[in-house]
C-alpha positions in Angstrom: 146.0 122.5 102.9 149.3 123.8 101.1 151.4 121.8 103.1 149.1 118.4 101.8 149.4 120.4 98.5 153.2 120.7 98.0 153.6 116.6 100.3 151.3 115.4 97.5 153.5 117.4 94.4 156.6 116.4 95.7 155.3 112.6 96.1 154.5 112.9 92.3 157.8 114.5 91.1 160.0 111.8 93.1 157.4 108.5 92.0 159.6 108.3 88.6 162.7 108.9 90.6 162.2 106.9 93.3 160.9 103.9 90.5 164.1 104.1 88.6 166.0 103.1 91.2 164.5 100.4 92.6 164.1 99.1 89.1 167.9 99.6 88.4 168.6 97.9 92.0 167.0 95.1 91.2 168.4 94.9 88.0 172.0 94.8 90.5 170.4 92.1 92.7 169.2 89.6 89.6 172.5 89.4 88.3 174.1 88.8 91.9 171.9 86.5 92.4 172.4 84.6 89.6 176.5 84.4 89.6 176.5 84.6 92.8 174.0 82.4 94.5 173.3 80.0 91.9 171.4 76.5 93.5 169.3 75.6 90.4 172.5 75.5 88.0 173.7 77.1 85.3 172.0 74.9 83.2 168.3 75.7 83.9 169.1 79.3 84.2 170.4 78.7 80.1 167.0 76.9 79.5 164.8 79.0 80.9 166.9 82.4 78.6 166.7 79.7 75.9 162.8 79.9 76.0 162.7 83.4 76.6 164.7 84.0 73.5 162.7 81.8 71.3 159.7 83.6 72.4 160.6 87.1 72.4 163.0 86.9 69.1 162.3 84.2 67.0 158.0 83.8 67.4 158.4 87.7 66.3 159.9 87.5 63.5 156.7 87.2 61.0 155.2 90.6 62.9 159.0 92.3 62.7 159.5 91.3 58.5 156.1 92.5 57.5 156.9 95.7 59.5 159.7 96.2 58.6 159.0 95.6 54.4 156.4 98.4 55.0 158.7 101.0 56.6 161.6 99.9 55.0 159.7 100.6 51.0 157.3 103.6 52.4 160.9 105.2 53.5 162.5 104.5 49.9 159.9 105.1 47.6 159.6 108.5 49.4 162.8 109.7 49.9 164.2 108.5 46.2 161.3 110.2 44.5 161.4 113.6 46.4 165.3 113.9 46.4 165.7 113.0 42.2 163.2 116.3 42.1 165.5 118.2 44.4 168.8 116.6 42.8 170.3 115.0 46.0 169.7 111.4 45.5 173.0 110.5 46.7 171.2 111.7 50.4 168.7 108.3 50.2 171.6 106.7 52.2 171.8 109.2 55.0 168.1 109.3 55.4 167.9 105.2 55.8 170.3 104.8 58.2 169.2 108.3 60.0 165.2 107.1 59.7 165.6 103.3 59.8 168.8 102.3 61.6 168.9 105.3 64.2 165.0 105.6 65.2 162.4 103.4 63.4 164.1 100.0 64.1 165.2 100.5 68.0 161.2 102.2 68.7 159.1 100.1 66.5 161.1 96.9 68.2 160.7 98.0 71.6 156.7 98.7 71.1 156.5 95.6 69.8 158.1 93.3 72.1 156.4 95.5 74.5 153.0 94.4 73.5 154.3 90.8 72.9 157.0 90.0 75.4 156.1 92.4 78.3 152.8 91.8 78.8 153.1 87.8 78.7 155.7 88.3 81.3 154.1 90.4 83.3 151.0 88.2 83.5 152.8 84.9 84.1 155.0 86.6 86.9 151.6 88.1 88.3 149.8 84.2 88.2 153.3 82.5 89.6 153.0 85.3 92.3 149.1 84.5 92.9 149.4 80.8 92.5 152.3 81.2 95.2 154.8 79.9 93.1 157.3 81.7 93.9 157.1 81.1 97.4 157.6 77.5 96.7 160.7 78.3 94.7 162.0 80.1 98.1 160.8 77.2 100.1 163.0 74.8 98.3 165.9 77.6 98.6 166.2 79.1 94.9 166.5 82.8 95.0 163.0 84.2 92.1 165.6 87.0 91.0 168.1 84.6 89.7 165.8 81.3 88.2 162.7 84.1 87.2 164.0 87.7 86.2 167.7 87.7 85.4 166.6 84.8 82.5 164.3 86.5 81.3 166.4 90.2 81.8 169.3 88.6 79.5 166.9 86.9 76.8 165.0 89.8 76.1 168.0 92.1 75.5 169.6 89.4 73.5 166.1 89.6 71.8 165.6 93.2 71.3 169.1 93.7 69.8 168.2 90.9 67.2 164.8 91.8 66.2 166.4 95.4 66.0 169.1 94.7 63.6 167.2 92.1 61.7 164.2 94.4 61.2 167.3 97.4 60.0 168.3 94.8 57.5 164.9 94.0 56.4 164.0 97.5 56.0 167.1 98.4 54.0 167.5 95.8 51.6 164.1 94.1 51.7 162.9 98.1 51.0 165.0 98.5 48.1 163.5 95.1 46.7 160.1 96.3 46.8 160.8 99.8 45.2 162.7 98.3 42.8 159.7 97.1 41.2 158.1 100.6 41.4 161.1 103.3 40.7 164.3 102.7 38.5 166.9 102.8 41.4 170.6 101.2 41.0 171.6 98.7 43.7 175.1 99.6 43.0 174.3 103.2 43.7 172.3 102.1 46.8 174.2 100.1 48.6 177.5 103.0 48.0 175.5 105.8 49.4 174.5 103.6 52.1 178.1 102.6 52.7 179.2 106.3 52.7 176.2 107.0 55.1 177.1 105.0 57.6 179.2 106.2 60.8 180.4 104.4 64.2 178.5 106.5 66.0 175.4 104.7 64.5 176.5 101.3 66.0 177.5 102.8 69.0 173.9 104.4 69.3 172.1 101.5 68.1 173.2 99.2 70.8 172.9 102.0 73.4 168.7 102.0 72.6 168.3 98.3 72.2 170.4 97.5 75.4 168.5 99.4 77.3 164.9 99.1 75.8 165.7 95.5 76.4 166.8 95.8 80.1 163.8 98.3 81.0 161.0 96.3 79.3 161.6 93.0 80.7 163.1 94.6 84.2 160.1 96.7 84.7 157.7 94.1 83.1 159.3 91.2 85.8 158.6 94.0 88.6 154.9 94.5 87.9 154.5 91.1 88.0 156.1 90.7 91.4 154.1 93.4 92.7 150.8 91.1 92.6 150.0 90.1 96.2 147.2 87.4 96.4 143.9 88.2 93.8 143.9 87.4 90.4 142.5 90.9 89.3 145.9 92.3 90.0 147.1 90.8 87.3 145.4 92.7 83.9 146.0 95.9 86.3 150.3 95.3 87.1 150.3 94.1 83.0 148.6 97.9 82.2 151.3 99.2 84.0 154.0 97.3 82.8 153.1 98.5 79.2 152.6 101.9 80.5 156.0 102.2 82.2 157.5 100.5 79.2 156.3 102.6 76.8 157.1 105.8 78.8 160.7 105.2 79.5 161.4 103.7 75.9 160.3 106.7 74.1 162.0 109.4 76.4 165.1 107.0 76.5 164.9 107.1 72.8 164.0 111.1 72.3 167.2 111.7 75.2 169.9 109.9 73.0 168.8 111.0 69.8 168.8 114.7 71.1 171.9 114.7 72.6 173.5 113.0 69.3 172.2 115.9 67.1 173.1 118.4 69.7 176.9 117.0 69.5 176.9 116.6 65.8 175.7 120.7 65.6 178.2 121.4 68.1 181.2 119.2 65.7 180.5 121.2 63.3 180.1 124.7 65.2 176.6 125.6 65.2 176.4 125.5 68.8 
């Protein structure tokens, strides 16, 4: 009974593990197969991202603006009021581009393509699977990894950095529009503190979470969906696990890199 005990622990601590990489090596075999083995043509491969773009970045732009208006003024109008009481409103810059730029814009666009992007992806993978689809796509000697995933693995980063930086440029200067109307706050003055706020570490970091939210939503949303042998019921389930999976690695890929920036910035200065 222990020795089921401690097989059935140690099949639970290497599950995420053993996940990772064969989501990462299939990330490896996708882009082989694409430059690589190539039969459909460049062409349709640039279609098919085309579409995948179009739907992941440009029908969410309605959802990302009124988002980002919201988080952009709430962030403002709170920070402006509380630091003119405390006399450090020249800080409003630092705490946009530390609140907005660093961690509401990467998260907030990853959850969202997540519930938008992922699970369509997941699903339509899962019915090309049932529908044996992809089977025909073998049969007539086109490789699934390089005409099905890597597409839609390249438009959804390409997506998520977009919707990231257009929802940090919403939030910022779409937010100051909005208080504007409510507190008596110089543009001038705004747009210097953000100026003087801003670091390349920030862009560095930026493109580090989008990147990768990008890779592991669509990578692990295409996976799912291949996972779906022959009954239509499989599909709702592999979607609930691409969100799942999704959400889990986003977040602690998120929490990891904004911890071990702090943790170097205390050490820069000698607290650590």
């Amino acid at each position: 009974m222990i020795q089921a005990t401690t097989h059935r622990l140690g099949r639970s601590l290497l599950g995420p593990l053993e996940y990772t990489v064969e989501v990462v090596f299939m990330i490896y075999r996708s882009f082989r197969a694409a430059i690589v083995d190539q039969p459909q043509g460049f062409r349709t491969v640039f279609g098919v991202i085309s579409s995948q773009i179009y739907f992941t970045g440009f029908q969410a732009l309605p959802l990302i603006t009124v988002l980002a208006l919201a988080s952009g003024g709430v962030t403002i109008m709170q920070s402006s009021s509380n630091l003119a009481l405390l006399g450090g409103g020249s800080m409003i810059g630092n705490l946009m581009i530390m609140i907005i730029f660093r961690e509401v814009a990467p998260l907030l666009t990853a959850l969202i393509v997540i519930a938008r992007s992922g699970t369509a992806v997941a699903s339509e993978i899962g019915s090309m699977r049932v529908n044996n689809e992809i089977e025909a796509l073998e049969v007539m000697g086109i490789d699934p990894l390089s005409f099905i995933v890597f597409p839609r693995l390249v438009g959804g980063i390409i997506s998520v950095i977009c919707l990231a930086f257009y929802f940090s440029v919403i939030a910022i200067l779409g937010g100051f529009v909005i208080t504007s109307l409510v507190n008596d706050l110089a543009f001038s003055f705004y747009s210097e503190s953000l100026a003087a706020a801003f670091v390349k570490e920030d862009a560095g970091i930026f493109l580090i979470k989008n990147c990768f939210s990008g890779a592991i939503i669509f990578m692990n949303s295409c996976h799912q969906g291949l996972l779906v042998q022959n009954s239509p019921h499989e599909i709702p389930q592999a979607t609930t696990r691409a969100v799942v999976n999704s959400v889990i690695y986003v977040v602690l890929f998120n929490l990891a890199v904004t911890t071990l920036f702090y943790i170097n910035q205390l050490m820069q200065i000698g607290v650590l």
